[in-house]
N, C-alpha and C positions, 0 to 999 in steps of 0.2 A: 288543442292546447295552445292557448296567446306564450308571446312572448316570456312574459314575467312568471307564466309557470314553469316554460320551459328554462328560464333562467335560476329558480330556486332550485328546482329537480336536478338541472345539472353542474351549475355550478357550487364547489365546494363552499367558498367563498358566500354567495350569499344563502346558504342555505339556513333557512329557519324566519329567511327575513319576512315581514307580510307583501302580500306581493301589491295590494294596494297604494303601502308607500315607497316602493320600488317605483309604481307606476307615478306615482305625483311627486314624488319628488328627486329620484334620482333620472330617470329614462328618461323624460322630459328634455333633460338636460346634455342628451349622449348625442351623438354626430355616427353617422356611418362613413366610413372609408376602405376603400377598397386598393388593393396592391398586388403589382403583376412578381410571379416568381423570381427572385432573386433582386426585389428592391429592397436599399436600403431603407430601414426605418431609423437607425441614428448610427452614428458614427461618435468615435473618443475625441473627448470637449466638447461635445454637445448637450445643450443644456434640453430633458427632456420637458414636454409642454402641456402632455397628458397623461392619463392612465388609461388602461382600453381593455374591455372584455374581448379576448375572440370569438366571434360568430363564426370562422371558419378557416381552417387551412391549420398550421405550423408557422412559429417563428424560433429560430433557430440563435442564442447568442453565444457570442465568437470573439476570437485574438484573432487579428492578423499578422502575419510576423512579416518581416523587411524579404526574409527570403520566399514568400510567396507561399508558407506554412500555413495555417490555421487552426485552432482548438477549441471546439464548440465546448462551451461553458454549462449551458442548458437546452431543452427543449422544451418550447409552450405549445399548449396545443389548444384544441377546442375548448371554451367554457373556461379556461386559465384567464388570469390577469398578466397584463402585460405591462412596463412602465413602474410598477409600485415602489420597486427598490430605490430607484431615481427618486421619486418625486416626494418623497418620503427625509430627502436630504435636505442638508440646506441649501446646496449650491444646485443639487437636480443635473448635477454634469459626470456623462457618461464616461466610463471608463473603458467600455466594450462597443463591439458593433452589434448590431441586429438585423437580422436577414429575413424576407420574407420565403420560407424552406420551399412554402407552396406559394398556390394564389391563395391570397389572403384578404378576408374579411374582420373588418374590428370596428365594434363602439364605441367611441371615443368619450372622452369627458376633461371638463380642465383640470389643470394637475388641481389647484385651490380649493376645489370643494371639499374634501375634506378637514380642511385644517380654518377655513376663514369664516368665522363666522358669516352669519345672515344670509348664505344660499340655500342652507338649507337648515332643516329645523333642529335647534340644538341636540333633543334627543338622538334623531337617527346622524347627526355628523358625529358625535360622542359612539354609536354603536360602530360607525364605520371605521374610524380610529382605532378602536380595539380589535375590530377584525384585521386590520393593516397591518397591527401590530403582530397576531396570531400567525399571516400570511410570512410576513419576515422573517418571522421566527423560525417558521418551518424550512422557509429557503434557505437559512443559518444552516439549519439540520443539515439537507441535502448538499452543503458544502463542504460538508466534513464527511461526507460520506466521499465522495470527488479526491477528497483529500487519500482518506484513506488507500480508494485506491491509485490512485498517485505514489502511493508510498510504497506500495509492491515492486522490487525492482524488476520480477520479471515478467515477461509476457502473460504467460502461461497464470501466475501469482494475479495479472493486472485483470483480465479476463474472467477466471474463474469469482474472483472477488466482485467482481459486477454482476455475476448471473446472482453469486448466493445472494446478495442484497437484493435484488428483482425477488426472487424466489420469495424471499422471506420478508418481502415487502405486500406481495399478494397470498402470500401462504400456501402457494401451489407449486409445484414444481415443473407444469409446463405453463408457458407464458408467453407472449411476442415485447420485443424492445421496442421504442420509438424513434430508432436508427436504423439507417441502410449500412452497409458494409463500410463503405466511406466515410460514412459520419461515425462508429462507431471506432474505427481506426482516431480518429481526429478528435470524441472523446475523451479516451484510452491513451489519446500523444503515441501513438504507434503505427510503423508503414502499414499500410494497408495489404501489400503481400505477401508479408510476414504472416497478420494478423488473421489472415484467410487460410495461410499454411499451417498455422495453429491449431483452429477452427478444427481442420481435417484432421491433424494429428489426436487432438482430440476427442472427435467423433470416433474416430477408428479407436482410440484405448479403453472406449467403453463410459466417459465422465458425462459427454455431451449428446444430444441429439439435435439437429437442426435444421429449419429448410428456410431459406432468406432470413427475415427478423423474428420468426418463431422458434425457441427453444425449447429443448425440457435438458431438465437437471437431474443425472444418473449418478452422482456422485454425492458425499457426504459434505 
C-alpha cells in the first residue's frame, strides 16, 4: 500500500479524497520533519507557519502555569492534523504550547494552501476548506465535552464522566485512553495521587476495572 492509500484509509480527514490528486496536488507540496521527545513545536504568541499530518508519534497540547503546573488541552495522534486550528485564524498566533509526547514524525505544508488561491486547483482548495471547516467543528465538539467535565466538582464526578464519554464514544464498554496516569491527572486538572487513589477506590467498589491506560466500564 503507497503512501496516499495509506493516507485515505487512515486518515479521517482525507477520507473519500481520490488519491491521485492527493498525489499531484497536495503531497507534492508536504515537507517531512522529524522531532526528538519532549520538543517544543510552538509556544503562546507564536505565529503557526503550517499545518502537518502525523506520520508518527503523539503531540500533546498544553497550559503552562507560572507555578510549574500544566493542563494538557488535547491529544493528536497518528493520521490526526496538527496546526488547523491556528491557521485557520487570522492572526495564526498560538495561545497554547505543543509538545512533541513521543518522537515525532509530521508532513508539513504551508499554512496558505488552502485559503490562496493558484497553488492549488480551485476545486480541491474549495473541498479542503470544507473539510477544515468539518475538522473544527468537531474540535468545538470535543471542547465542550472538556468543559463538561471540568464542570464536575468532584473527582470521583470528573473521572467517571470521562470513561462514560470514551465508552459511549466507541460503543463499547472496554477500551484503552490515549493517557498515561500523569497525563490524565493533568487532563482531569487533578493530583496525580489523589487521582490514582481513586482509580483504586474504584476498582475495589465494583464501577471500574483497569490495568495502565485500558479500562472497562462496570457501572451505569
Amino acid at each position: 500500500m503507497d503512501f496516499s492509500q495509506k493516507l485515505v484509509a487512515n486518515s479521517s480527514f482525507f477520507r473519500g479524497v481520490d488519491q491521485r490528486i492527493l498525489e499531484q496536488e497536495l503531497l507534492t507540496k508536504g515537507r517531512i520533519k522529524k522531532y526528538s521527545k519532549g520538543t517544543y513545536l510552538l509556544l503562546p504568541q507564536q505565529v503557526q507557519e503550517y499545518f502537518a499530518i502525523i506520520l508518527k508519534g503523539k503531540i500533546h497540547t498544553q497550559h503552562l502555569f507560572a507555578d510549574g503546573n500544566c493542563s494538557i488541552l488535547d491529544v493528536l495522534e497518528e493520521w490526526d492534523l496538527f496546526g488547523v486550528d491556528l491557521v485557520c485564524t487570522k492572526s495564526r498566533i498560538s495561545p497554547y504550547h505543543a509538545v512533541a509526547a513521543t518522537d515525532l514524525e509530521l508532513l508539513t505544508f504551508p499554512w496558505y494552501l488552502p485559503f490562496t488561491p493558484g497553488h492549488l486547483s480551485e476545486a480541491f482548495r474549495q473541498e479542503l476548506q470544507l473539510r477544515l471547516l468539518r475538522l473544527i467543528a468537531n474540535s468545538n465538539i470535543q471542547k465542550e465535552y472538556r468543559l463538561a467535565i471540568l464542570s464536575q466538582k468532584g473527582l470521583r464526578e470528573r473521572v467517571l464522566t470521562y470513561l462514560q464519554m470514551q465508552a459511549a464514544k466507541r460503543q463499547v464498554r472496554s477500551f484503552e485512553i490515549p493517557f498515561s496516569r500523569d497525563d490524565l491527572a493533568s487532563f482531569l486538572c487533578v493530583n496525580r495521587s489523589a487521582l490514582s487513589h481513586e482509580l483504586s477506590k474504584m476498582q475495589e467498589e465494583g464501577l471500574i476495572r483497569f490495568r495502565k491506560n485500558s479500562f472497562t466500564l462496570l457501572c451505569e
